[in-house]
DRENTIKE-276681 format. One record per residue (C-alpha): x, y, z; residue number from 1; residue in three letters. Coordinates in nm, 2 decimals, decimal comma, always signed. Example, Ala and Ser with C-alpha at 12.3 -4.5 7.8 and 13.67 -1.06 7.14 Angstrom:
BEGIN
LUMTOR	+1,23	-0,45	+0,78	1	ALA
LUMTOR	+1,37	-0,11	+0,71	2	SER
//
This chain:
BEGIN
LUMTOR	+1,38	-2,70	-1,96	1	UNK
LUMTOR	+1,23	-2,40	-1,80	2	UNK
LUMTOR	+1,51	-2,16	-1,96	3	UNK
LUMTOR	+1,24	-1,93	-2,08	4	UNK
LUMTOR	+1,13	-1,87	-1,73	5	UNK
LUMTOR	+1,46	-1,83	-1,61	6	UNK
LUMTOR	+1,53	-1,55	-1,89	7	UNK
LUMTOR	+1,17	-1,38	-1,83	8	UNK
LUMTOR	+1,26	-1,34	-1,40	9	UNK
LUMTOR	+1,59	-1,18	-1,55	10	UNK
LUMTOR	+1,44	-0,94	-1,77	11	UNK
LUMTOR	+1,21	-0,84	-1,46	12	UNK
LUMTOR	+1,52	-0,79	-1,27	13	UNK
LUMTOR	+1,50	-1,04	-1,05	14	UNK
LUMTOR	+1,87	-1,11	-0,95	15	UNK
LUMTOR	+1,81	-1,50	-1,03	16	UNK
LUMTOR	+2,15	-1,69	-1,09	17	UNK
LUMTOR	+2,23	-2,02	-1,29	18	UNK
LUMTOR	+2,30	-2,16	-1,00	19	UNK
LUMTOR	+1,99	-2,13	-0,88	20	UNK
LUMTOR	+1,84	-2,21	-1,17	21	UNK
LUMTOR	+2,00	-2,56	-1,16	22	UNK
LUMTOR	+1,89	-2,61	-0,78	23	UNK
LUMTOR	+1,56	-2,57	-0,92	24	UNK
LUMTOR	+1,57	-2,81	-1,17	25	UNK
LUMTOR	+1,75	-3,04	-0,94	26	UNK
LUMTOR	+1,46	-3,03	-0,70	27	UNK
LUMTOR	+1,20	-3,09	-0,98	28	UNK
LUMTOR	+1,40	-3,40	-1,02	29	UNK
LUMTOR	+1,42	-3,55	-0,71	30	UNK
LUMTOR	+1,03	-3,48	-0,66	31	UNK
LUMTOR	+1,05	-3,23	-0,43	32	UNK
LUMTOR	+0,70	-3,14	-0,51	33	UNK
LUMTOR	+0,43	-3,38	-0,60	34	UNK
LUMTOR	+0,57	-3,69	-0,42	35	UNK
LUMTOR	+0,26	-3,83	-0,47	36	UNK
LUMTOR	+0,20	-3,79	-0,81	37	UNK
LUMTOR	+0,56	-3,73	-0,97	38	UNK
LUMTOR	+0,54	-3,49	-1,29	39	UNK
LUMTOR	+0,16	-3,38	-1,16	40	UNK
LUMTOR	+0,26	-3,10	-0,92	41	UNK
LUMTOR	+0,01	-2,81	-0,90	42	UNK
LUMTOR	+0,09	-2,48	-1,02	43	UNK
LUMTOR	+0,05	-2,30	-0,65	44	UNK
LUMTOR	+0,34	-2,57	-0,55	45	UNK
LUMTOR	+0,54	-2,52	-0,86	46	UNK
LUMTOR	+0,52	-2,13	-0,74	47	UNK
LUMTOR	+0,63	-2,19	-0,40	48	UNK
LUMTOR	+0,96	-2,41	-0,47	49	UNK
LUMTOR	+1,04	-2,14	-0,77	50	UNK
LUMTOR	+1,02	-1,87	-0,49	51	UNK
LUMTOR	+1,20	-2,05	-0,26	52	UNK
LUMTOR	+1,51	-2,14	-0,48	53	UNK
LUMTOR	+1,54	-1,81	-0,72	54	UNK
LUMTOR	+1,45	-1,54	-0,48	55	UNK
LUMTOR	+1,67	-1,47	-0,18	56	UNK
LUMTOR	+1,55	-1,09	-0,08	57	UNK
LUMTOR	+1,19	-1,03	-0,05	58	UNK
LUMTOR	+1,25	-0,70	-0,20	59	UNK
LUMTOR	+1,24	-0,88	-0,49	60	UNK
LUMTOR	+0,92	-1,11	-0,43	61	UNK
LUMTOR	+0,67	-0,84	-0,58	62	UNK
LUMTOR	+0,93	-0,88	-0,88	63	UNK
LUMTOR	+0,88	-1,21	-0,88	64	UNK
LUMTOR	+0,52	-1,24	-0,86	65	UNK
LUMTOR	+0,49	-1,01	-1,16	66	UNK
LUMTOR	+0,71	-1,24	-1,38	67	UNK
LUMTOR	+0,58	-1,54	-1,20	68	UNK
LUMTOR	+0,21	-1,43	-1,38	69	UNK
LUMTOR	+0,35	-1,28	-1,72	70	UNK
LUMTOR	+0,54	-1,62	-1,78	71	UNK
LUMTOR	+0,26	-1,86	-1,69	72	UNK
LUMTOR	-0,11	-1,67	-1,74	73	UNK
LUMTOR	-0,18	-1,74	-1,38	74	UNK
LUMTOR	-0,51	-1,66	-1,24	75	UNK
LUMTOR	-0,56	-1,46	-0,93	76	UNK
LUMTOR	-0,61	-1,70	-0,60	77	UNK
LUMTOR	-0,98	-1,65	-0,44	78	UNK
LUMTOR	-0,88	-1,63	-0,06	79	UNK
LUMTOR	-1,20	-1,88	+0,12	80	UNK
LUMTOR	-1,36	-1,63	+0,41	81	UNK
LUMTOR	-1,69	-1,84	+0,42	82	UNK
LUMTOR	-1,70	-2,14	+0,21	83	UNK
LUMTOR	-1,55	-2,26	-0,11	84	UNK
LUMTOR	-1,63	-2,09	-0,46	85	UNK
LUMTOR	-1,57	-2,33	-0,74	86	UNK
LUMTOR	-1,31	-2,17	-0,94	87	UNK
LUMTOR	-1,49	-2,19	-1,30	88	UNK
LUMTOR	-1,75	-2,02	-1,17	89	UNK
LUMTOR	-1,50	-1,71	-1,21	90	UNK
LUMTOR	-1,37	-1,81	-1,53	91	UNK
LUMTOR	-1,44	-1,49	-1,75	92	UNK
LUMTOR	-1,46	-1,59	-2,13	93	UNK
LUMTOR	-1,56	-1,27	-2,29	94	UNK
LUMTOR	-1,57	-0,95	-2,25	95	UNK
LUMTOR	-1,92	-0,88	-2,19	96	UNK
LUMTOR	-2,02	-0,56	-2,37	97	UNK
LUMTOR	-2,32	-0,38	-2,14	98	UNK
LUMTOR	-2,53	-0,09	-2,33	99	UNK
LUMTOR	-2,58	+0,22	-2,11	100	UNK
LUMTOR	-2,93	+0,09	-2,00	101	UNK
LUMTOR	-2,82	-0,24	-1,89	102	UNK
LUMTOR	-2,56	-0,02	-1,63	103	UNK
LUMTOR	-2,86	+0,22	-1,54	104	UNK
LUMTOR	-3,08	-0,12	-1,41	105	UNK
LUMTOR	-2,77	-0,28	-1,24	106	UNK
LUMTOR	-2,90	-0,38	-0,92	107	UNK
LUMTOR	-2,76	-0,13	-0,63	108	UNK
LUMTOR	-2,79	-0,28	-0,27	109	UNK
LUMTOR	-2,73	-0,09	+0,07	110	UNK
LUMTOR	-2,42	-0,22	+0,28	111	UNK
LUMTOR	-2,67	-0,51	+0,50	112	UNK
LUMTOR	-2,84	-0,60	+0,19	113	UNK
LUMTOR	-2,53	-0,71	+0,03	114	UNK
LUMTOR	-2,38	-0,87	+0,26	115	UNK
LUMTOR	-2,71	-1,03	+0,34	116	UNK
LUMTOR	-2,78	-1,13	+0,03	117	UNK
LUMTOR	-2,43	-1,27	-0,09	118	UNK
LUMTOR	-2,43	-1,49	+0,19	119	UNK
LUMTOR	-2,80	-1,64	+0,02	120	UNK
LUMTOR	-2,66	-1,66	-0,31	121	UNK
LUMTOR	-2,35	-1,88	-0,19	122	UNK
LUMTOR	-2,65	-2,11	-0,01	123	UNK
LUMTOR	-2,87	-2,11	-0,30	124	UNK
LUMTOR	-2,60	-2,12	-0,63	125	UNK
LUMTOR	-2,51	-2,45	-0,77	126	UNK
LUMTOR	-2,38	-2,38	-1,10	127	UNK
LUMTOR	-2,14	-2,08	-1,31	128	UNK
LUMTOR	-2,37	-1,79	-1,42	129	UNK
LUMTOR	-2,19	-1,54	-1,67	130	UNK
LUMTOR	-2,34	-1,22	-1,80	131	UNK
LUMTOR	-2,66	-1,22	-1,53	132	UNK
LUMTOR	-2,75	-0,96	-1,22	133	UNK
LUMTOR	-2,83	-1,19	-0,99	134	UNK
LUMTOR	-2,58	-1,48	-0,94	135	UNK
LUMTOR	-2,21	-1,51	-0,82	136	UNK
LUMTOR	-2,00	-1,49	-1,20	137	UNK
LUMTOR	-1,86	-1,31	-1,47	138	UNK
LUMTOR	-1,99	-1,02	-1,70	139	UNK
LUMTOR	-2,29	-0,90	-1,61	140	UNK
LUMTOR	-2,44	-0,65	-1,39	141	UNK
LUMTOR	-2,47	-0,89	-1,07	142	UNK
LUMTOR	-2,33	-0,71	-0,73	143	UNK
LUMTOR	-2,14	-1,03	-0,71	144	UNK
LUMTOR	-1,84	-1,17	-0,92	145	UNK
LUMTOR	-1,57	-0,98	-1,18	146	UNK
LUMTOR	-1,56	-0,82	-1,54	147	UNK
LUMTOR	-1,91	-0,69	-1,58	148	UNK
LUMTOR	-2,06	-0,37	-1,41	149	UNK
LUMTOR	-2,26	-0,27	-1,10	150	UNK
LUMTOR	-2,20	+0,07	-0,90	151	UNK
LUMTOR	-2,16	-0,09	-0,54	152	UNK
LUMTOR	-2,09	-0,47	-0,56	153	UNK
LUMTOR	-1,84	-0,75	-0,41	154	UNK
LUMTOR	-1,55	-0,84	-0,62	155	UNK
LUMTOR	-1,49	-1,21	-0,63	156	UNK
LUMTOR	-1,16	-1,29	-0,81	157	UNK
LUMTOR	-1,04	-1,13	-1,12	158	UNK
LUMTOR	-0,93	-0,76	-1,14	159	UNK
LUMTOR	-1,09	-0,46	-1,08	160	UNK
LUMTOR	-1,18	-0,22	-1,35	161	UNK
LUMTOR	-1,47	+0,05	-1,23	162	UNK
LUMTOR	-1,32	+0,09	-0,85	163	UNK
LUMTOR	-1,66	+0,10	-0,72	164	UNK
LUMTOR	-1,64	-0,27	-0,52	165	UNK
LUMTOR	-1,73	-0,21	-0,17	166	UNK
LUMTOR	-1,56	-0,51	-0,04	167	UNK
LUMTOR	-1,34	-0,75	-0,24	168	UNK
LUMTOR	-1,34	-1,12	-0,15	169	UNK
LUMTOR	-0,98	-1,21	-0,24	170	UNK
LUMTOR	-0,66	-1,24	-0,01	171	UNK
LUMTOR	-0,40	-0,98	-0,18	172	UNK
LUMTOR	-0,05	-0,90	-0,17	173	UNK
LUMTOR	+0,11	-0,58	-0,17	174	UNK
LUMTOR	+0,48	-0,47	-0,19	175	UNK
LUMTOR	+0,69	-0,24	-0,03	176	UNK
LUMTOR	+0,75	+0,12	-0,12	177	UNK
LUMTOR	+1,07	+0,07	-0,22	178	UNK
LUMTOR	+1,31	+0,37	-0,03	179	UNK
LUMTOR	+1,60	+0,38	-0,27	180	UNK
LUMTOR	+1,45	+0,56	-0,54	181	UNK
LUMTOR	+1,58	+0,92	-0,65	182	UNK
LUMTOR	+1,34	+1,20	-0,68	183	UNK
LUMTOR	+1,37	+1,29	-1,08	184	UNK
LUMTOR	+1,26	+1,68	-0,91	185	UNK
LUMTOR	+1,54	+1,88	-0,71	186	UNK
LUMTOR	+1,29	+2,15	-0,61	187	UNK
LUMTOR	+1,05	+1,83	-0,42	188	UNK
LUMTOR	+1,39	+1,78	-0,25	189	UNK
LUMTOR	+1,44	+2,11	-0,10	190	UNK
LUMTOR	+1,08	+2,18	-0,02	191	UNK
LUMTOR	+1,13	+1,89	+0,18	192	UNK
LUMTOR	+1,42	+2,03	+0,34	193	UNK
LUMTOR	+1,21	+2,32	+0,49	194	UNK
LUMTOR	+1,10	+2,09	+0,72	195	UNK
LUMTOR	+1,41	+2,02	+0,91	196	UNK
LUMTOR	+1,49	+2,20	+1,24	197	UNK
LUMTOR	+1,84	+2,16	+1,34	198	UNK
LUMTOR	+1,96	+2,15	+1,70	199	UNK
LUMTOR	+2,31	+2,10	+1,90	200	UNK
LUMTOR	+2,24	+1,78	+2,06	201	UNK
LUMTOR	+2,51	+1,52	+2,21	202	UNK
LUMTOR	+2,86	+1,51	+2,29	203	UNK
LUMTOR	+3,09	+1,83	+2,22	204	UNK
LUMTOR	+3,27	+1,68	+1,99	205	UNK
LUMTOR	+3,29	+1,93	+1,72	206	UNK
LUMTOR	+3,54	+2,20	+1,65	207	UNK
LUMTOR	+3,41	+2,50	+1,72	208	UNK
LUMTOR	+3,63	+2,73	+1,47	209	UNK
LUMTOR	+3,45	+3,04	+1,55	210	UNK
LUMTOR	+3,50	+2,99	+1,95	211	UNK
LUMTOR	+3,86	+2,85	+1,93	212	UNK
LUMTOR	+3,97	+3,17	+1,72	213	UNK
LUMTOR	+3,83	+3,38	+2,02	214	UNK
LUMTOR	+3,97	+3,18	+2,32	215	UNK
LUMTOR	+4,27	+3,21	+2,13	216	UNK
LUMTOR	+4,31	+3,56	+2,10	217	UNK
LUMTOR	+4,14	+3,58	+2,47	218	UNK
LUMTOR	+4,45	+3,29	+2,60	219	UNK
LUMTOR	+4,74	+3,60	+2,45	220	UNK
LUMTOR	+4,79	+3,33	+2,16	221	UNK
LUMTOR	+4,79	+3,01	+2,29	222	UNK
LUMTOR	+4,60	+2,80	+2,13	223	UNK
LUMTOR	+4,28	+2,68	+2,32	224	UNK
LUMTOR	+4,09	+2,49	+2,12	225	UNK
LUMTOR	+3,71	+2,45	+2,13	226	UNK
LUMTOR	+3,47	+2,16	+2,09	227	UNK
LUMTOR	+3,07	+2,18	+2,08	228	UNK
LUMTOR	+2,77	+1,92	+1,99	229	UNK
LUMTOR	+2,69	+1,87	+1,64	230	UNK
LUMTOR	+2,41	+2,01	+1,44	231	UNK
LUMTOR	+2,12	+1,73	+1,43	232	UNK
LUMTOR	+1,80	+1,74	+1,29	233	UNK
LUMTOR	+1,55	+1,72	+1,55	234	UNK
LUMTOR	+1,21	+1,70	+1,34	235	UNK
LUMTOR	+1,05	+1,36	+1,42	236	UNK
LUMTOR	+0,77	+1,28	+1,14	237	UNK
LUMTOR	+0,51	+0,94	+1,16	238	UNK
LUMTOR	+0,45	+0,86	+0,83	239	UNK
LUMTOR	+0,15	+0,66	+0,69	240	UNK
LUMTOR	+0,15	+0,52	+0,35	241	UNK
LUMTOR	-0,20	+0,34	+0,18	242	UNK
LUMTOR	-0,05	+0,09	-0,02	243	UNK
LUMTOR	-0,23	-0,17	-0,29	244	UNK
LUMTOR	-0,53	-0,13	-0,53	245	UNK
LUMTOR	-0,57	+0,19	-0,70	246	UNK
LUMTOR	-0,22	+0,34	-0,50	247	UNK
LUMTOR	-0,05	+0,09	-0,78	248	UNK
LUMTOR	-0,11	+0,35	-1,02	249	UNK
LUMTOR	+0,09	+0,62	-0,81	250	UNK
LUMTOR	+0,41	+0,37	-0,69	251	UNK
LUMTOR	+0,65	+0,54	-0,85	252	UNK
LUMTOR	+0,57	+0,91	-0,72	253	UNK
LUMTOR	+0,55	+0,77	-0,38	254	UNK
LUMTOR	+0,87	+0,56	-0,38	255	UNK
LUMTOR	+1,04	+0,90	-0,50	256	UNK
LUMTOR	+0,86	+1,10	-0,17	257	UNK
LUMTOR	+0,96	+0,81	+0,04	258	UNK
LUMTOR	+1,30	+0,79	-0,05	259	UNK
LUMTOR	+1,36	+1,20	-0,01	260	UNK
LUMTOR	+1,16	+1,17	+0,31	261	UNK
LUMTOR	+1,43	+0,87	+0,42	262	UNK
LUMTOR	+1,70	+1,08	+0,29	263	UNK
LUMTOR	+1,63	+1,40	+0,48	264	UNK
LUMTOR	+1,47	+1,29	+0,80	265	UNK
LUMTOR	+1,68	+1,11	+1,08	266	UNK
LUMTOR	+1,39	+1,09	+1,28	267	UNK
LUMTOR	+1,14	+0,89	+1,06	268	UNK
LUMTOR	+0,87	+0,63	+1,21	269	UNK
LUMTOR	+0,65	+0,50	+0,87	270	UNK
LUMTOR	+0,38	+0,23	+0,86	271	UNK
LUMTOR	+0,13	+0,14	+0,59	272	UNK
LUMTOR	-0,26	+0,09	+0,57	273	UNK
LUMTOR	-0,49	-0,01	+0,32	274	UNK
LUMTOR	-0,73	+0,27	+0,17	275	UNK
LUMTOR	-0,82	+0,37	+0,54	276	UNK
LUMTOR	-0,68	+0,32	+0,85	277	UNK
LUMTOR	-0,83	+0,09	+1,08	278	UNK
LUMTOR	-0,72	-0,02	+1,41	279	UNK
LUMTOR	-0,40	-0,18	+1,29	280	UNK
LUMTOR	-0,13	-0,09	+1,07	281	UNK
LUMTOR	+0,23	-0,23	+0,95	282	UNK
LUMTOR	+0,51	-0,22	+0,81	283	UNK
LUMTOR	+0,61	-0,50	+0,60	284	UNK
LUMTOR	+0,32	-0,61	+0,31	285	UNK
LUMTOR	+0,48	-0,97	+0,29	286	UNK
LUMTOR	+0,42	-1,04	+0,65	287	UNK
LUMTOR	+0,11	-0,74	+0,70	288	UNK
LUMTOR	-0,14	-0,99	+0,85	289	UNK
LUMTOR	+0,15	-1,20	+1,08	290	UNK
LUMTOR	+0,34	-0,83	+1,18	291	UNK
LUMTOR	+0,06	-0,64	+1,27	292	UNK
LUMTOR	+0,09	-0,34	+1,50	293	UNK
LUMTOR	-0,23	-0,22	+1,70	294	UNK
LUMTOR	-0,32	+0,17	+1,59	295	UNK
LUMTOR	-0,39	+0,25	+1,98	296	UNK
LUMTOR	-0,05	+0,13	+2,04	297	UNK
LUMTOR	+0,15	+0,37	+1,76	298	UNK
LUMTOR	-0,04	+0,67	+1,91	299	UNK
LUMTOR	+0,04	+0,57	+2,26	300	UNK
LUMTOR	+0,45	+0,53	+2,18	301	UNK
LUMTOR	+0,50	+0,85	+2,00	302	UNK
LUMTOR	+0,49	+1,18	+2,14	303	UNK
LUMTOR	+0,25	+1,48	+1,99	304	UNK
LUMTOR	+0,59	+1,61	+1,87	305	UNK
LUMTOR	+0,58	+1,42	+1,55	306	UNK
LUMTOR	+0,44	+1,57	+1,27	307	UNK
LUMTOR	+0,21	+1,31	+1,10	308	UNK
LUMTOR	+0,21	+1,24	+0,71	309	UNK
LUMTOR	-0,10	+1,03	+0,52	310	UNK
LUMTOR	-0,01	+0,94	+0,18	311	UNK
LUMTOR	-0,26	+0,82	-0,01	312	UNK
LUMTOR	-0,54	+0,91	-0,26	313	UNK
LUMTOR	-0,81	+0,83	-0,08	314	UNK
LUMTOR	-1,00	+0,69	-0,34	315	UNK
LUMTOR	-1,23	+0,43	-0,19	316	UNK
LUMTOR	-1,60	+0,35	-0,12	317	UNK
LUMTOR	-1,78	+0,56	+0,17	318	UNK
LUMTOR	-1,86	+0,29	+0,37	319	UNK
LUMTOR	-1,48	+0,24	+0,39	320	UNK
LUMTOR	-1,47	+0,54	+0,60	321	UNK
LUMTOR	-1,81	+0,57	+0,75	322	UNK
LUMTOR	-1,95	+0,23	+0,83	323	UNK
LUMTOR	-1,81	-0,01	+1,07	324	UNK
LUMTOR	-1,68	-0,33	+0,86	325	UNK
LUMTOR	-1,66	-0,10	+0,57	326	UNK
LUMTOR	-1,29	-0,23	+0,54	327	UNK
LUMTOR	-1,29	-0,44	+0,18	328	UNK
LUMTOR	-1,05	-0,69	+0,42	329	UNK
LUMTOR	-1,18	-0,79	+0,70	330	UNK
LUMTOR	-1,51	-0,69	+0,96	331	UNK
LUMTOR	-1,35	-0,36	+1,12	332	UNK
LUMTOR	-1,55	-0,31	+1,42	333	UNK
LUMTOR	-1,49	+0,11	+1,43	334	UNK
LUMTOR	-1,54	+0,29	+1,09	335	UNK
LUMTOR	-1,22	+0,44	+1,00	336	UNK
LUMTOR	-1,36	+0,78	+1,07	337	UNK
LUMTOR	-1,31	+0,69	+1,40	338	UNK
LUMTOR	-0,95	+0,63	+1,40	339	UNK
LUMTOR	-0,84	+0,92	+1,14	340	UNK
LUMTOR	-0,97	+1,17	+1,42	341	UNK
LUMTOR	-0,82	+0,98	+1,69	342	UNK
LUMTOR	-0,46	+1,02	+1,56	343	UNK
LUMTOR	-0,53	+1,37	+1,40	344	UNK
LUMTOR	-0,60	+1,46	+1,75	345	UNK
LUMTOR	-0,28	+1,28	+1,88	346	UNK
LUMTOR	-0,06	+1,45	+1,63	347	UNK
LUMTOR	-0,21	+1,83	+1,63	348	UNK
LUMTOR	+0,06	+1,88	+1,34	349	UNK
LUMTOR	-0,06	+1,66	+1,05	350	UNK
LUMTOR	-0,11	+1,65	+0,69	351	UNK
LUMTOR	-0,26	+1,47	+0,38	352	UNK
LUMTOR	-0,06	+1,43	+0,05	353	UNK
LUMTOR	-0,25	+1,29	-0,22	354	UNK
LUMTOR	-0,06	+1,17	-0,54	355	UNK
LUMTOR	-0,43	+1,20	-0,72	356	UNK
LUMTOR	-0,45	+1,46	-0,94	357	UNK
LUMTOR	-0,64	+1,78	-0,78	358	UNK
LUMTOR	-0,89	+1,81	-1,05	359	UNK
LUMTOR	-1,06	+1,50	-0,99	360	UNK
LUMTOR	-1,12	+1,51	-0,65	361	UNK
LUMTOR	-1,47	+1,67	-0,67	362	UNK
LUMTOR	-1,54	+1,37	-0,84	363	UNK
LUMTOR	-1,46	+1,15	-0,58	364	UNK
LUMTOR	-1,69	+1,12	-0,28	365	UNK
LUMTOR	-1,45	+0,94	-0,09	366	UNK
LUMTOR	-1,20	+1,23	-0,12	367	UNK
LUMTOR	-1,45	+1,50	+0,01	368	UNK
LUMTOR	-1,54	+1,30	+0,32	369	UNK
LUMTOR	-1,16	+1,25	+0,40	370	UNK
LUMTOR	-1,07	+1,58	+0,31	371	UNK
LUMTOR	-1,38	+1,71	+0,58	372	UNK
LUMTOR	-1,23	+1,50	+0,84	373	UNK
LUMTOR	-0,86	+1,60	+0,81	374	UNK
LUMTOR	-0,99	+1,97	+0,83	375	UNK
LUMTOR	-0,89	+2,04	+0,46	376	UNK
LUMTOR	-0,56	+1,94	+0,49	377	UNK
LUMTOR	-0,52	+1,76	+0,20	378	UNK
LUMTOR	-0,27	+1,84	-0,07	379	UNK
LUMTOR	-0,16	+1,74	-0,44	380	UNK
LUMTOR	+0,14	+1,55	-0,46	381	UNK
LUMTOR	+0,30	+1,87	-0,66	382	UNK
LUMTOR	+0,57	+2,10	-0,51	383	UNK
LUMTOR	+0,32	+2,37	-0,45	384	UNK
LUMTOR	+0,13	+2,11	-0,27	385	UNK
LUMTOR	+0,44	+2,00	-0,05	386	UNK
LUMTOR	+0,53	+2,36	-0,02	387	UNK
LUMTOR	+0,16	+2,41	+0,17	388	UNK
LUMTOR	+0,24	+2,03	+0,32	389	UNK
LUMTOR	+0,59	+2,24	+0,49	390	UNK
LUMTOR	+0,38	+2,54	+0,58	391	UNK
LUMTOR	+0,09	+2,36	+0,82	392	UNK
LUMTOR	+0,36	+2,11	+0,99	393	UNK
LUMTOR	+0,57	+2,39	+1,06	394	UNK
LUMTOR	+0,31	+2,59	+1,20	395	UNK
LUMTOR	+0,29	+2,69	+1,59	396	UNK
//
């Protein structure tokens, strides 16, 4: 029973065990789920126990959830901000095909009018619609729903394709950069290592071979030996990494500048944000909306001696940046505007690395407006780009 699964969470490196395996099965058995209705459990419980039995590191939940979906086809969980949306309404069965024209007349709504209207449409809809531009569904041009097309819509379930959503209705999960990784690039490595600044700092606790030798000689012979504080790194860097959406298509580059970062800075403070920051950031996606810490509060505890690092490719609607509750997550009462200026000015030495390639960026409205508000300091995640990265944060 279930050895398939337990083979598939293998492949996917999850470090599941027969052991726990067999507690598994043991608690299927005992009706550890579905005590009400033995053999009937849901799927959403089914996930739960699995994860609670097979996966003892959440380093490995992302992992899991990956495996999780592969093994069973799930379907992607519509988090309820306003009221319930029958789930087969969202049920996509076919891949609409929409001629150029049909995308031309999509309906295109400014930021009230959507919001505005999709709040009518969850009054007024009684039934699925597929393949329309007006109702909440699949297919389609309708600003509302998944699979079809519209240039500024609200994603409701499903996954996103076009990345022009301007909010997405949908509770998500994102994983940890993971820090272990090994940059496959020596030269990334020491262009990172231009950024140290090493000082004698503590106790004088190492030999000083140079100084002994002369007290030495000074003491007719005797030997007088020297001691002096070790050589420590003093560069403190506040990184910021966005994590989730269209950053999963850049994990790996990013794991590989986190992990060199780790490696060669003793001083390192990193949090993650979503597309933009807002007024709250963290640093653990599995407990993100539980663990939150205030922005005001990371620019109030470190000093304007950090050097500040964005990662991310600012790829994202303008009204992300620009229009308060532009935030796909929740009602952000400041545009994030607000709060990139506010810790650019906190942290006078700053930069933006963007794993995006360069040459689309003039493509990307998002891009320009962020790259205006970090005063053009916004680089390619290349080693010319982290070699310019090195040359503003070190920069008096």
């Amino acid at each position: 029973m279930l050895i398939d699964y337990f083979f598939t969470l293998r492949a996917a490196q999850v470090p599941v065990s027969v052991k726990e395996y067999l507690l598994l099965l043991q608690a299927l058995a005992e009706g550890v789920i579905g005590p009400q209705q033995p053999g009937h459990a849901s799927m959403e419980d089914f996930y739960h126990l699995s994860r609670a039995t097979l996966v003892k590191d959440e380093r490995h939940y992302d992992k899991f959830d990956r495996a999780f979906a592969a093994y069973f086809k799930g379907v992607t969980q519509v988090a309820d901000f306003t009221r319930d949306i029958p789930a087969y309404w969202l049920r996509q069965e076919l891949q609409r095909l929409l001629s150029p024209e049909q995308k031309a007349n999509a309906p295109k709504l400014d930021w009230d009018a959507l919001l505005r209207t999709l709040q009518e449409r969850l009054q007024e809809q009684k039934d699925r619609h597929a393949g329309g531009n007006k109702w909440i569904g699949t297919g389609g041009t309708s600003p509302f729903g998944h699979g079809g097309h519209n240039p500024q819509g609200v994603r409701i379930g499903g996954q996103g394709g076009n990345r022009s959503a301007v909010k997405v209705w949908e509770q998500r999960s994102y994983r940890d950069y993971d820090d272990q990784q090994e940059l496959g690039t020596r030269n990334i490595k020491v262009a990172l290592r231009r950024l140290r600044v090493f000082a004698r700092e503590g106790s004088a606790d190492e030999l000083d071979l140079d100084g002994t030798i002369r007290g030495t000689a000074a003491n007719a012979g005797l030997l007088d030996i020297r001691l002096r504080p070790e050589r420590r790194n003093r560069v403190k860097v506040l990184l910021l990494m966005d994590v989730g959406g269209t950053m999963d298509e850049h994990v790996q580059r990013v794991e590989e500048l986190f992990s060199a970062v780790r490696a060669e800075m003793k001083h390192l403070e990193f949090f993650y944000f979503h597309n933009c920051v807002y007024d709250y950031l963290w640093k653990n996606n599995r407990r993100r909306f539980a663990e939150k810490f205030p922005t005001w509060d990371v620019i109030r505890k470190y000093n304007k001696d950090h050097k500040l690092i964005f990662v991310g490719d600012a790829t994202m609607s303008p009204y992300e940046i620009l229009q308060p509750g532009g935030s796909v997550e929740y009602n952000n009462e400041e545009p994030g505007a607000a709060w990139i200026k506010r810790l650019t000015q906190a942290f006078p030495k700053f930069v933006w690395i963007n794993p995006e390639p360069q040459g689309v960026w003039a493509y990307r409205q998002s891009i320009d407006v962020m790259r205006q508000l970090v005063d053009e300091r916004m680089v390619p995640l290349t080693l010319g780009g982290l070699n310019q990265a090195i040359h503003w944060l070190n920069k008096k």
